[in-house]
gemmi code that builds the backbone of each chain (N, CA, C; Angstrom):
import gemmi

chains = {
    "A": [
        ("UNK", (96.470, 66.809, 98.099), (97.358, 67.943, 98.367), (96.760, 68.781, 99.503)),
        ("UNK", (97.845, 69.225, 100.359), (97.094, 70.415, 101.543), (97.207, 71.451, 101.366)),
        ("UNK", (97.876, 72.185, 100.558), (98.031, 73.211, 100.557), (97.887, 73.682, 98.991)),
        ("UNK", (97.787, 74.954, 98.730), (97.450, 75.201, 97.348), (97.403, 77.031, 97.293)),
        ("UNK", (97.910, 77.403, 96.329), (97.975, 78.852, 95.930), (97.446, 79.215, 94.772)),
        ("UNK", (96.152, 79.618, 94.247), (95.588, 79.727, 93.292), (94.582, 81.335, 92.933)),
        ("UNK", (94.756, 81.516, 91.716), (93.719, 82.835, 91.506), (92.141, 82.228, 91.692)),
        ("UNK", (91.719, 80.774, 91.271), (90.579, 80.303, 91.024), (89.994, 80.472, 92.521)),
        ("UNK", (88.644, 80.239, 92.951), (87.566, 80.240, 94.287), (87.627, 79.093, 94.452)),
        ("UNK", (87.360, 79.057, 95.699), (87.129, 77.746, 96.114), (85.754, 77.002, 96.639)),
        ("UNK", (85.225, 75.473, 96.548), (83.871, 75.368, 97.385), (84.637, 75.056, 98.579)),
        ("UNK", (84.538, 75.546, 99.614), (84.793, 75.296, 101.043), (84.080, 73.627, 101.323)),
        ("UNK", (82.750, 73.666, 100.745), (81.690, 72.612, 101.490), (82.658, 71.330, 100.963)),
        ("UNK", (82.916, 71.395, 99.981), (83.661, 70.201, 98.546), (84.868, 70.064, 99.625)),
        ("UNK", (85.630, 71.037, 100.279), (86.869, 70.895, 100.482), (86.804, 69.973, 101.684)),
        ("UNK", (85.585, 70.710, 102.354), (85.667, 69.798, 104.179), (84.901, 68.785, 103.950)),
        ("UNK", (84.161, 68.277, 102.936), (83.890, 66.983, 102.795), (84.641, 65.882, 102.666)),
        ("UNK", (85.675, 66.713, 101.369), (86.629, 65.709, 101.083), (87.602, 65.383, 102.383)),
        ("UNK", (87.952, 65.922, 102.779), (88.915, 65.903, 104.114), (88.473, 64.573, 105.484)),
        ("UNK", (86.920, 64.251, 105.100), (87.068, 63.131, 106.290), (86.225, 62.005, 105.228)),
        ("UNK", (86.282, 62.419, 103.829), (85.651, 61.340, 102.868), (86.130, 59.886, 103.247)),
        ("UNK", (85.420, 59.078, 103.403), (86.179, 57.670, 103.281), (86.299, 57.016, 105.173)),
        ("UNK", (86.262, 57.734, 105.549), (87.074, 57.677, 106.967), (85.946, 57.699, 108.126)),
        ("UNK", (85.874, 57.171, 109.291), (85.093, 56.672, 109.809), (85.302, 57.084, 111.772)),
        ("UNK", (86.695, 57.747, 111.503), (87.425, 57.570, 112.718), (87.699, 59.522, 113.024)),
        ("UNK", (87.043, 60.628, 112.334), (87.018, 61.710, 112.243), (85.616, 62.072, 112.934)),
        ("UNK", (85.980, 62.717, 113.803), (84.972, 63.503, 114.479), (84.401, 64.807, 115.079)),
        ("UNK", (85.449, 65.628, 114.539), (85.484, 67.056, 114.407), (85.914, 67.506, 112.796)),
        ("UNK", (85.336, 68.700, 112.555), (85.855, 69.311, 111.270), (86.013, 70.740, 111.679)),
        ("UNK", (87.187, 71.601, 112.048), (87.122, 72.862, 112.059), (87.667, 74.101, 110.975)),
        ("UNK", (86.540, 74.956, 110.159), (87.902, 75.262, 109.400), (87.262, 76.919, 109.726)),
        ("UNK", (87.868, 77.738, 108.711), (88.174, 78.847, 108.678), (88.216, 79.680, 107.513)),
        ("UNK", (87.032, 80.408, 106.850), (87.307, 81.009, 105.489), (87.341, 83.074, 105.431)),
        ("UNK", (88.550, 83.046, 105.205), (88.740, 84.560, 105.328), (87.778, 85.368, 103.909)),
        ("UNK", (87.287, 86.699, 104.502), (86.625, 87.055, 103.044), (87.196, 88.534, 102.834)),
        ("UNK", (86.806, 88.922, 101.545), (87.042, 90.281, 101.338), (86.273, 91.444, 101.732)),
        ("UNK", (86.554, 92.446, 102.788), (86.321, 93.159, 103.630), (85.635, 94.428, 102.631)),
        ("UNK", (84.742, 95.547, 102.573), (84.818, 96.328, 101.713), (85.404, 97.688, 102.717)),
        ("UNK", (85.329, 97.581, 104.053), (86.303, 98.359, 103.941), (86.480, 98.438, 105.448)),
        ("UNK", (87.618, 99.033, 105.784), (88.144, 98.602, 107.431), (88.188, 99.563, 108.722)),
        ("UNK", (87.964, 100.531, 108.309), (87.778, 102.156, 108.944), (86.768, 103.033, 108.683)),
        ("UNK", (86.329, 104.220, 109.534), (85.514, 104.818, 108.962), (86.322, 106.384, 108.366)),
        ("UNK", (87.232, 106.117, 108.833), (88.570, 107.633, 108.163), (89.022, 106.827, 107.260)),
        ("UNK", (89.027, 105.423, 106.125), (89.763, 105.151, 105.543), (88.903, 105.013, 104.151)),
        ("UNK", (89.381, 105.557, 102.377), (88.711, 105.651, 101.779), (88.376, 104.338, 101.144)),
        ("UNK", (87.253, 103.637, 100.932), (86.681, 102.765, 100.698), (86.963, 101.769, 99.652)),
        ("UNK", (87.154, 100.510, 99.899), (88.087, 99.414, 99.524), (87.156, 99.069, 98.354)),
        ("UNK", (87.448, 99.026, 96.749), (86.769, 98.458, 95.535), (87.607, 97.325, 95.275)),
        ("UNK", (88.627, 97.016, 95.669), (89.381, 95.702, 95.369), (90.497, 95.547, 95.925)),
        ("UNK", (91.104, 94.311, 95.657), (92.337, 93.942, 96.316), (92.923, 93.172, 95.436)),
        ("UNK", (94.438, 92.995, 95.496), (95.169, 92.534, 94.781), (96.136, 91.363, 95.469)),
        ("UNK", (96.422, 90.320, 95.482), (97.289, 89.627, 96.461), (98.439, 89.349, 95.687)),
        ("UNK", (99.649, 89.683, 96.465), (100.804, 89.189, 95.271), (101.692, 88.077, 96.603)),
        ("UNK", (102.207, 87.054, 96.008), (102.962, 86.309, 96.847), (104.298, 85.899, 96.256)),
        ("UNK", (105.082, 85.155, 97.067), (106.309, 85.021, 96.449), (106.262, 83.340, 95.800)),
        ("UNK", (106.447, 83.104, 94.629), (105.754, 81.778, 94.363), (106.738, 80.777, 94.776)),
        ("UNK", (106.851, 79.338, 95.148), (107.868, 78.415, 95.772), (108.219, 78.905, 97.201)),
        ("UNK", (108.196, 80.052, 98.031), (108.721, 80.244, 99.276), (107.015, 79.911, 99.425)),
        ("UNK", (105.542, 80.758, 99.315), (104.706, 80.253, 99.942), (104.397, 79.339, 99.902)),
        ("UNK", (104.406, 78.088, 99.131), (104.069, 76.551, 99.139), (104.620, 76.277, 100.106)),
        ("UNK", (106.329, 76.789, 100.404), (107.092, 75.346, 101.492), (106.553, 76.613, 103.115)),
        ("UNK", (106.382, 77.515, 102.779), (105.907, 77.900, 104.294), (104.796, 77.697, 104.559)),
        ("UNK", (103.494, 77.483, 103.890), (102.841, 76.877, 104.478), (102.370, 75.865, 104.225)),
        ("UNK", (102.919, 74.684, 103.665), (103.097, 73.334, 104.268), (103.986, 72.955, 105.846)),
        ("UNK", (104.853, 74.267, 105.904), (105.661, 74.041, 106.853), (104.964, 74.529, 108.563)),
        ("UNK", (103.763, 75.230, 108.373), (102.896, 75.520, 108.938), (102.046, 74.809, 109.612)),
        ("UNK", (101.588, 73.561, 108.430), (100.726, 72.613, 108.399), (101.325, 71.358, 108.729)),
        ("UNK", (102.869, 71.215, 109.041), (103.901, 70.294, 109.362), (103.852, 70.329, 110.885)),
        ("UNK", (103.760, 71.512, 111.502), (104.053, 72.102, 112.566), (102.831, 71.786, 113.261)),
        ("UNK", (101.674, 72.101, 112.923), (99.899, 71.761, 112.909), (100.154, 70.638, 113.747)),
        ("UNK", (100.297, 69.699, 112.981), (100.320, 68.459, 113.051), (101.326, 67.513, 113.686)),
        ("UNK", (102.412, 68.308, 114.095), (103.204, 67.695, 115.090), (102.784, 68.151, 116.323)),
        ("UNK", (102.198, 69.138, 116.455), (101.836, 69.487, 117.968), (100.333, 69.234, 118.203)),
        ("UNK", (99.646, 68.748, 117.473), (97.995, 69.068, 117.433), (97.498, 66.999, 117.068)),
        ("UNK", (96.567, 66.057, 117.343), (96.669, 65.207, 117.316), (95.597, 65.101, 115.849)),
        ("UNK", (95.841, 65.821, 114.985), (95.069, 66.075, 113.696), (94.948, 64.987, 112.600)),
        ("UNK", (94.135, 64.497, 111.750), (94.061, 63.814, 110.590), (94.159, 64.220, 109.601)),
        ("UNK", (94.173, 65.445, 109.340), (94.423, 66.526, 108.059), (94.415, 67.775, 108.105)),
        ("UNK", (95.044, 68.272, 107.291), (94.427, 69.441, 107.143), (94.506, 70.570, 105.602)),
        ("UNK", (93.803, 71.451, 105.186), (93.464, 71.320, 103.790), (93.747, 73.614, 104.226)),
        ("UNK", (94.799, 73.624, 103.391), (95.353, 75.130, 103.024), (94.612, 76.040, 101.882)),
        ("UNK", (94.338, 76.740, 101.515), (93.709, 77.588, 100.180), (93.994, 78.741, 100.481)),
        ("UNK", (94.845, 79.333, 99.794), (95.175, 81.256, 99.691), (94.728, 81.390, 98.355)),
        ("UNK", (93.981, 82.103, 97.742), (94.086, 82.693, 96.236), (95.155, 83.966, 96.663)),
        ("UNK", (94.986, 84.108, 95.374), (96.230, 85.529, 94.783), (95.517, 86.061, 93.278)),
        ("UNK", (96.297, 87.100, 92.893), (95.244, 88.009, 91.618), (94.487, 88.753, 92.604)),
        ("UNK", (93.808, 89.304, 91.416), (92.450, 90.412, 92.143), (91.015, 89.985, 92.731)),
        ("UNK", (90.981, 90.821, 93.510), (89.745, 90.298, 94.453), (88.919, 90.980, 94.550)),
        ("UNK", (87.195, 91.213, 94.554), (86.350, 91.950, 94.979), (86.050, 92.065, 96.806)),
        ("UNK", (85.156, 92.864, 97.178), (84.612, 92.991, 98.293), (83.736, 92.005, 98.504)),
        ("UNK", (83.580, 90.355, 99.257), (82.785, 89.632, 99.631), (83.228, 88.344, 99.074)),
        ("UNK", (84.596, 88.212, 98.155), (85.564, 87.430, 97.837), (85.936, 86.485, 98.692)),
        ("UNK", (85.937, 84.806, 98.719), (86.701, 84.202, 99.666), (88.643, 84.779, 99.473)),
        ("UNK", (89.030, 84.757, 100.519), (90.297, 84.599, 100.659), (90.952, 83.297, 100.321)),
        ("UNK", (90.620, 82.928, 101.800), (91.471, 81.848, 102.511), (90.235, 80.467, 102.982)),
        ("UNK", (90.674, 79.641, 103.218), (90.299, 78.508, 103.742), (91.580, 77.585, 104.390)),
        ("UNK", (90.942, 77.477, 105.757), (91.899, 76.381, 106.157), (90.950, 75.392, 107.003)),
        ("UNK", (90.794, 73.967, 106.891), (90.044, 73.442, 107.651), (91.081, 72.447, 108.187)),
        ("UNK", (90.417, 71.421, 109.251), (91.308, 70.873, 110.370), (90.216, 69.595, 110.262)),
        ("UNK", (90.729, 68.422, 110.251), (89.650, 66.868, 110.774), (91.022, 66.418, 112.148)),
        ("UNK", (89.618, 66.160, 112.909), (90.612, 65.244, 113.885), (89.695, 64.670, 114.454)),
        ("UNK", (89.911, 63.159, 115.415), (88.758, 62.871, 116.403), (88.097, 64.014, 117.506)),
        ("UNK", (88.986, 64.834, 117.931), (87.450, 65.373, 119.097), (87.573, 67.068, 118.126)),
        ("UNK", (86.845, 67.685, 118.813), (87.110, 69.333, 118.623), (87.838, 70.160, 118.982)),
        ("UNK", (88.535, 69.697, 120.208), (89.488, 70.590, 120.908), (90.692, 70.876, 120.229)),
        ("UNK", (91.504, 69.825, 119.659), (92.581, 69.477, 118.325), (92.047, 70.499, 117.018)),
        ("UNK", (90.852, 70.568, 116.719), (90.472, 70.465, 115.429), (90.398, 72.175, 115.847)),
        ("UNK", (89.754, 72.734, 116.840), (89.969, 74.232, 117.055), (91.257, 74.536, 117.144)),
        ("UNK", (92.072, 73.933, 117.927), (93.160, 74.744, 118.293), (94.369, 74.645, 117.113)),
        ("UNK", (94.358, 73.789, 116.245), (95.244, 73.641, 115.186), (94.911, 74.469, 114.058)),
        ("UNK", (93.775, 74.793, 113.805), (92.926, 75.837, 112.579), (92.738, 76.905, 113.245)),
        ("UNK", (92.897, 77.669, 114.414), (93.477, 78.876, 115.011), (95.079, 79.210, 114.323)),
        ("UNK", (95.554, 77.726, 114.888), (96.793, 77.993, 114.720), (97.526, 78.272, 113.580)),
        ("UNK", (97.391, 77.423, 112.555), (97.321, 77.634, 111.070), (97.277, 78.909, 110.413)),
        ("UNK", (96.016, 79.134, 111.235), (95.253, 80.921, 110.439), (96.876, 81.918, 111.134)),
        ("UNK", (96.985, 81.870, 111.912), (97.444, 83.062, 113.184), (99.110, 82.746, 112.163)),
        ("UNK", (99.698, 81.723, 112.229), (100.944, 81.362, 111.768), (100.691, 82.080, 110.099)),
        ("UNK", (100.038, 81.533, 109.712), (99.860, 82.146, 108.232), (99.630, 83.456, 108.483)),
        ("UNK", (99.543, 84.330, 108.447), (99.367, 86.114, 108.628), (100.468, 86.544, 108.651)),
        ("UNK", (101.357, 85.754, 110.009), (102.285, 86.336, 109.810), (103.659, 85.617, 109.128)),
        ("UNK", (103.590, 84.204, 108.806), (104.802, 83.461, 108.334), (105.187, 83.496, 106.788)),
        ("UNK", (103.530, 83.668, 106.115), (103.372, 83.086, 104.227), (103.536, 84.374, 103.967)),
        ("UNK", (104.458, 84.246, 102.477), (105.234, 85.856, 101.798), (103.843, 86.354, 101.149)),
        ("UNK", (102.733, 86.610, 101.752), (101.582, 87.083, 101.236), (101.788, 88.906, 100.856)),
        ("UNK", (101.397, 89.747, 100.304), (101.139, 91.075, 100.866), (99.564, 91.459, 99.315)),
        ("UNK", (98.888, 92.040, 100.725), (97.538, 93.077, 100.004), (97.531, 93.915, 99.567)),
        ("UNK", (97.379, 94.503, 98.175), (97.368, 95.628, 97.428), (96.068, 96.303, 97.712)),
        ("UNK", (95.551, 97.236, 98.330), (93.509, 97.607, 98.317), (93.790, 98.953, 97.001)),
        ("UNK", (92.866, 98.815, 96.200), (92.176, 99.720, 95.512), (90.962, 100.680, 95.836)),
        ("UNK", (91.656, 101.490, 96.048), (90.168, 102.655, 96.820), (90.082, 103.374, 96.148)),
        ("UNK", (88.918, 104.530, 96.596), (88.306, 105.802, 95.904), (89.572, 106.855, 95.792)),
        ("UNK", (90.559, 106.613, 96.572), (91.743, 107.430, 96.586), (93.042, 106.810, 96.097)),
        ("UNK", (93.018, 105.626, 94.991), (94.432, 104.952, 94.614), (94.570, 103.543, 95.580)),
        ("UNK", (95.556, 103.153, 94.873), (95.794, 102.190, 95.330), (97.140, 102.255, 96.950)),
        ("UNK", (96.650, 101.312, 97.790), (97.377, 100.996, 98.916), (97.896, 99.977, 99.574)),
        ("UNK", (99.482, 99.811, 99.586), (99.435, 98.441, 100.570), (99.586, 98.169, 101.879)),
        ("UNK", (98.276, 96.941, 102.271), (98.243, 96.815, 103.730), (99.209, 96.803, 104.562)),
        ("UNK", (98.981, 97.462, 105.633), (100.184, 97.167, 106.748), (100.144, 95.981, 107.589)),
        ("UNK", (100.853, 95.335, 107.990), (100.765, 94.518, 109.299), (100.709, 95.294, 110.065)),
        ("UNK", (99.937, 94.368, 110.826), (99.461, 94.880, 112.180), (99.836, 93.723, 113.281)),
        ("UNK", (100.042, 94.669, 114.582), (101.226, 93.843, 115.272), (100.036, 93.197, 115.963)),
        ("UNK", (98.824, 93.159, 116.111), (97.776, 92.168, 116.672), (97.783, 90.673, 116.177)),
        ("UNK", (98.287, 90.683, 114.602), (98.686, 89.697, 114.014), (99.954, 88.937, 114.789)),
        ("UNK", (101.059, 89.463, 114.983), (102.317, 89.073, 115.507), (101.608, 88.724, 117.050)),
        ("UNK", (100.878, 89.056, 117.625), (100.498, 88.787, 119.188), (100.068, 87.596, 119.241)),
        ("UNK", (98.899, 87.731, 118.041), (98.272, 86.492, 117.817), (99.488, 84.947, 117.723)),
        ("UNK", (100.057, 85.478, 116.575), (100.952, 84.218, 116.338), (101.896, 83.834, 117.492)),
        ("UNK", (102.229, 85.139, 118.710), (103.161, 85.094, 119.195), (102.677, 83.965, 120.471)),
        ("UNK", (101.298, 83.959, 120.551), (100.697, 83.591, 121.912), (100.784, 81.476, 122.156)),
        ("UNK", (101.103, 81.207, 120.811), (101.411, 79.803, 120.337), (103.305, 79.320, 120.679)),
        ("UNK", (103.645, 80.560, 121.100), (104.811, 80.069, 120.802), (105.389, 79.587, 122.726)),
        ("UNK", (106.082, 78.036, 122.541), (106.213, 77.830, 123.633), (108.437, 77.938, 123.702)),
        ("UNK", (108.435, 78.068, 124.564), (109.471, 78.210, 124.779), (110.781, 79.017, 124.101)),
        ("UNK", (111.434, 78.890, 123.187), (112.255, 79.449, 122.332), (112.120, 79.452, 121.282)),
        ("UNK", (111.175, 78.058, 120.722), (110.821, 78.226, 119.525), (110.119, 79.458, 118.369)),
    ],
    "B": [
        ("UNK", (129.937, 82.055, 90.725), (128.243, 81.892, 90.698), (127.904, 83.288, 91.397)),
        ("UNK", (126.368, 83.523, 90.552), (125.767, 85.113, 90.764), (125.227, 84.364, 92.298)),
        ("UNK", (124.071, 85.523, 92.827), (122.956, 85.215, 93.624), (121.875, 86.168, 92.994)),
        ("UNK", (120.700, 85.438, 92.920), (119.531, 86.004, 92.992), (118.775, 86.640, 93.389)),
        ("UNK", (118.450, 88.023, 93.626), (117.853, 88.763, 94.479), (116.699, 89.460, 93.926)),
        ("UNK", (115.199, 89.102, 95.217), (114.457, 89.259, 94.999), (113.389, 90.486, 95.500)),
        ("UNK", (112.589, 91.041, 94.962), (112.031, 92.359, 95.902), (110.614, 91.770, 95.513)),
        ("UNK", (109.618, 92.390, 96.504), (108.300, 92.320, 96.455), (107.212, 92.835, 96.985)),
        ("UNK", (106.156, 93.321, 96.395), (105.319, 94.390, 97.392), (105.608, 95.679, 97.080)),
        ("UNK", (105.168, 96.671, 98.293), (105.896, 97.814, 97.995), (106.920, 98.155, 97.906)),
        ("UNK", (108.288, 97.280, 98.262), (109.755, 97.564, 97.821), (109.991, 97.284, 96.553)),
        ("UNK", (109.435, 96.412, 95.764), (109.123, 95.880, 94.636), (108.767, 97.208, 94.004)),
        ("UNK", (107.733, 97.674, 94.278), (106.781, 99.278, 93.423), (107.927, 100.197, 93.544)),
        ("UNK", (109.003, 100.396, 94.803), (109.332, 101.603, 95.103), (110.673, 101.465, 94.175)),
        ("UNK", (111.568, 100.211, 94.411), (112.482, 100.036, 93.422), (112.310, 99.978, 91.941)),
        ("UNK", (111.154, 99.496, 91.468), (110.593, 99.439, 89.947), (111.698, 97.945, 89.771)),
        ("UNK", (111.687, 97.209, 90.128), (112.220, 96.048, 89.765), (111.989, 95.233, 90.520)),
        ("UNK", (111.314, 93.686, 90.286), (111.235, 92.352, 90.514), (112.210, 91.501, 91.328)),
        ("UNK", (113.361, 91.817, 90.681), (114.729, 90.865, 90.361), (115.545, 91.142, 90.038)),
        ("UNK", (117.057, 90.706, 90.293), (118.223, 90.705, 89.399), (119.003, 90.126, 89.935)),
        ("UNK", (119.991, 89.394, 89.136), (121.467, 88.763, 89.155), (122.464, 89.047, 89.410)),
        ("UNK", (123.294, 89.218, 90.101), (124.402, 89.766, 90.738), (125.180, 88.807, 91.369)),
        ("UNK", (126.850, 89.461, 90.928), (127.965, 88.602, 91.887), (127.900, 89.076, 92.753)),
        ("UNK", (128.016, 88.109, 93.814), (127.928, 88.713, 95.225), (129.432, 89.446, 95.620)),
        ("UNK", (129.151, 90.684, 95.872), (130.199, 92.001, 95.818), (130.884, 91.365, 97.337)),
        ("UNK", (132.223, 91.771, 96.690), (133.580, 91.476, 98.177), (133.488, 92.181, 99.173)),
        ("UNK", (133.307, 91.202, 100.334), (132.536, 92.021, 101.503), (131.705, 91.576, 102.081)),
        ("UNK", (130.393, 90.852, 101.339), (129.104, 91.401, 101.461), (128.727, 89.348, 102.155)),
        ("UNK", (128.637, 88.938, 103.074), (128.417, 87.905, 103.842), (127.291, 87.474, 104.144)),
        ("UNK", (126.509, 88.338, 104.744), (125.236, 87.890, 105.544), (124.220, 89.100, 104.728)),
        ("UNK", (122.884, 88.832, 104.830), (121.686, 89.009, 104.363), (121.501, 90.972, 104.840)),
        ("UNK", (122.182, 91.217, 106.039), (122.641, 92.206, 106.455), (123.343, 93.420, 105.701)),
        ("UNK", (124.022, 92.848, 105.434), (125.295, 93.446, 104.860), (125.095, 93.699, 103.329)),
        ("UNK", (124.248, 92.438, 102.801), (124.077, 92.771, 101.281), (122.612, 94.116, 101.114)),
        ("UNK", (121.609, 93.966, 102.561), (120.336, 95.099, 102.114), (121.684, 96.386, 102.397)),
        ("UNK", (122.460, 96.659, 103.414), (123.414, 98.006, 103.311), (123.690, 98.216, 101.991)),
        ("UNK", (124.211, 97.157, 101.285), (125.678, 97.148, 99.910), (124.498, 97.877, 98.674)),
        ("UNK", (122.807, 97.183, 98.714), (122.367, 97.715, 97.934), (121.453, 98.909, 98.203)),
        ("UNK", (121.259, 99.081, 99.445), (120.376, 100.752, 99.594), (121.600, 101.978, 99.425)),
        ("UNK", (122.905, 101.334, 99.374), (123.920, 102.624, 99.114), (123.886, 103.126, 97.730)),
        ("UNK", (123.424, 102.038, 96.875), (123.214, 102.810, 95.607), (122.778, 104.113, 95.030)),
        ("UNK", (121.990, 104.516, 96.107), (121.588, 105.901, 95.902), (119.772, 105.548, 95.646)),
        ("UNK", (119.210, 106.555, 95.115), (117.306, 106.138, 94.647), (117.324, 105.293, 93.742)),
        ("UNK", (116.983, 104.909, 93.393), (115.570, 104.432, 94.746), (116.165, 103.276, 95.540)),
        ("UNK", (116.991, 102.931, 95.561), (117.500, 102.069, 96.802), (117.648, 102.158, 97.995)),
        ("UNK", (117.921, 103.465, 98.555), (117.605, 103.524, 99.800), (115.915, 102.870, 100.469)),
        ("UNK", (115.093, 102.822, 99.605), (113.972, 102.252, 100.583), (113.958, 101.195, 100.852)),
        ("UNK", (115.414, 100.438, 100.474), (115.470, 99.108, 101.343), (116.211, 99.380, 102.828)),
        ("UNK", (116.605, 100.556, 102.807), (116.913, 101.220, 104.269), (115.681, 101.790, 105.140)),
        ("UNK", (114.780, 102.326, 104.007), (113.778, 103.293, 105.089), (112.920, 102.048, 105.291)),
        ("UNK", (112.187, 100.951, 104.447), (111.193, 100.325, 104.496), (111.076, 99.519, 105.972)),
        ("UNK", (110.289, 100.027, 106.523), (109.924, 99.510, 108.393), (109.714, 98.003, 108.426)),
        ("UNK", (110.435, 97.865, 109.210), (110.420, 95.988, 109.382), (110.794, 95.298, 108.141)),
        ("UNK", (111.440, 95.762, 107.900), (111.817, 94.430, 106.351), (111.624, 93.276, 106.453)),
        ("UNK", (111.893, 92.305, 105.729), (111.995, 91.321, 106.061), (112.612, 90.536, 105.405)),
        ("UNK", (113.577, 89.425, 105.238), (114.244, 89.139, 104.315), (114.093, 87.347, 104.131)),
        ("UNK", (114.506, 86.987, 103.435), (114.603, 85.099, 103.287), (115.388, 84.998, 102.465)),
        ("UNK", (115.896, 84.131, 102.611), (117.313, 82.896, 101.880), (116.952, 81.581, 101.412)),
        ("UNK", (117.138, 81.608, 100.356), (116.769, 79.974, 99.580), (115.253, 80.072, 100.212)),
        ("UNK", (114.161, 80.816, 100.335), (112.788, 80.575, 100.411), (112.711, 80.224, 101.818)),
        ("UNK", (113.144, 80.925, 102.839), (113.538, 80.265, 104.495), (113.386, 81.908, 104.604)),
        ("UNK", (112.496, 82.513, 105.889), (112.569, 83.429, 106.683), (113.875, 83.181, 107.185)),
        ("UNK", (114.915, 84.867, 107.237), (115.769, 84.644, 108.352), (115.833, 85.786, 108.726)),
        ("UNK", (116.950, 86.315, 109.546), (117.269, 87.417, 109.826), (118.316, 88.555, 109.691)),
        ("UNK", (118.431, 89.209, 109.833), (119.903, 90.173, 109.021), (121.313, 89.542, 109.142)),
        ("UNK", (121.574, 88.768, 110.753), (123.466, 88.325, 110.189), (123.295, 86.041, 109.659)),
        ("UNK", (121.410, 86.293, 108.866), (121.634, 84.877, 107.816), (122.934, 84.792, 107.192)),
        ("UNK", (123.900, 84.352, 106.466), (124.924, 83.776, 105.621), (124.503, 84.272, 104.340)),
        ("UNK", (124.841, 84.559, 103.475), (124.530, 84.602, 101.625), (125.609, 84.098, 101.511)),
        ("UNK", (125.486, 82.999, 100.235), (126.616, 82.439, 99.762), (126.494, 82.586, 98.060)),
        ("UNK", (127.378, 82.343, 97.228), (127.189, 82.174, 95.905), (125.798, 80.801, 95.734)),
        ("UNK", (125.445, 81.487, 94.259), (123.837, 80.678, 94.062), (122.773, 80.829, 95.026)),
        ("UNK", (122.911, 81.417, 96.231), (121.300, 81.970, 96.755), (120.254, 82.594, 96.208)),
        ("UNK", (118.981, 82.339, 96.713), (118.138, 83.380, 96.535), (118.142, 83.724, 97.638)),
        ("UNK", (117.916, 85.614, 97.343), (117.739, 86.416, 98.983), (116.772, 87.009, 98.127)),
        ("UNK", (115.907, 87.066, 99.252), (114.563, 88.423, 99.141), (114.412, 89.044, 100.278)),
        ("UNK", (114.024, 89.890, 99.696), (113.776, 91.570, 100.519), (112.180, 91.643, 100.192)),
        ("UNK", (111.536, 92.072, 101.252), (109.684, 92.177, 101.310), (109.206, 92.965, 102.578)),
        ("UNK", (108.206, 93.351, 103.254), (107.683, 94.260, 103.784), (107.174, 93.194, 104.864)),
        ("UNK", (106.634, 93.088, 105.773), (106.036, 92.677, 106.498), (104.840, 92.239, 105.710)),
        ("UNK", (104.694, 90.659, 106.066), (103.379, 90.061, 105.017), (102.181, 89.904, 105.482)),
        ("UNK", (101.137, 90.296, 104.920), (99.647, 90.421, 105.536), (98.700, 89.784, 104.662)),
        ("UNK", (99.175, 88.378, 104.566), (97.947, 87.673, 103.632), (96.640, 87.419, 105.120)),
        ("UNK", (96.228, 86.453, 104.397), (95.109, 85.675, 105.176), (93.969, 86.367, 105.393)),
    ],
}
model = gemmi.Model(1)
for chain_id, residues in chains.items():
    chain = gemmi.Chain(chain_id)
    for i, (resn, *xyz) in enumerate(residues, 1):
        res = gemmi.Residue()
        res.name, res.seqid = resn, gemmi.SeqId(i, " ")
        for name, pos in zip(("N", "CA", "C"), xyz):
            atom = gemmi.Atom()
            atom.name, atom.element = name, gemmi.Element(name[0])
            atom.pos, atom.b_iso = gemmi.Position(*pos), 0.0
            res.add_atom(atom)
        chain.add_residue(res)
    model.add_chain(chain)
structure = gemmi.Structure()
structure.add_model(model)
structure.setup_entities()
């Protein structure tokens, strides 16, 4: 399976092993593990947790549909998705996304891409728990720039 | 046939409801037209009017305000999403 939405952690090392296990013809591995921040400002009151809520069945098919997309434009051999959801501490994995392909150039630019598309495509949203109540994250349009900078033509 | 409509996030907190079932009211066509039909309700519904950048999906598909709703959809209503 590539993709996966779970409260449980993940081993990253287990994940990018498995991804070129067996295979002989993989020669890059690039991935990407987001963590939990304790806090993001110095005017902002200080992050004790986070909460992730998603929409369940729309995030599976968007980001497989992500990882569809990966892989039609990127000359990739796999690639392996992980969002948890539930509550999170400060130093928490997030996310994991890793990429196998023969060279590195594929294997960077498709696990950029992945990450940048996911931020802004998967029905994710962050609840933070601070010293002052609870808050939910905003997007931030650096995110949308990011994703926007992949996009060729009309698509 | 009803349609399914879904909230989540802080529209979710601000409405105090998840979900609900509804015939789709005469009139009401596109994904557009149904966030108007339900922020007219009065409070807490309007914060599907004030909430900045909404965002909406059909049958689990990002779309945009003049999407189609037909009988048996799911439509959701959500905030701009900031996983990852």
């Amino acid at each position: 399976m590539s993709v996966s939405v779970q409260e449980a952690d993940f081993d990253a090392g287990a994940e990018i092993a498995a991804l070129s296990a067996g295979r002989d013809d993989v020669g890059a591995v690039a991935s990407f593990v987001g963590l939990v921040r304790a806090d993001k400002s110095s005017d902002a009151a200080a992050v004790q947790a986070m909460t992730l809520e998603h929409y369940p069945g729309m995030t599976e098919k968007a980001l497989d549909a992500i990882v569809a997309e990966a892989r039609g434009r990127w000359d990739i051999f796999g690639a392996r998705v992980i969002h948890r959801v539930g509550r999170l501490l400060p130093g928490d994995r997030i996310v994991l996304v890793a990429v196998v392909s023969a060279h590195r150039g594929e294997a960077f630019a498709a696990c950029e891409f992945i990450m940048d598309y996911l931020k802004t495509r998967a029905p994710f949203w962050k609840k933070e728990e601070t010293t002052d109540g609870g808050r939910w994250v905003d997007a931030r349009e650096t995110d949308d720039h990011a994703a926007g900078r992949w996009q060729t033509g009309k698509d | 046939m009803n349609i399914k409509v879904l909230f989540f996030a802080g529209l979710r907190e601000a409405l105090g409801v998840g979900s609900e079932s509804l015939a789709l009211p005469a009139g009401v066509g596109t994904v557009g037209v149904l966030r108007d039909h339900l922020a007219a309700r009065g409070e807490p519904w309007s914060a599907l009017a004030t909430t900045k950048n909404l965002r909406a999906a059909v049958n689990q598909q990002m779309v945009g305000p003049d999407a189609a709703v037909k009988p048996g959809d799911e439509v959701a209503f959500f905030p701009p999403v900031t996983g990852g």
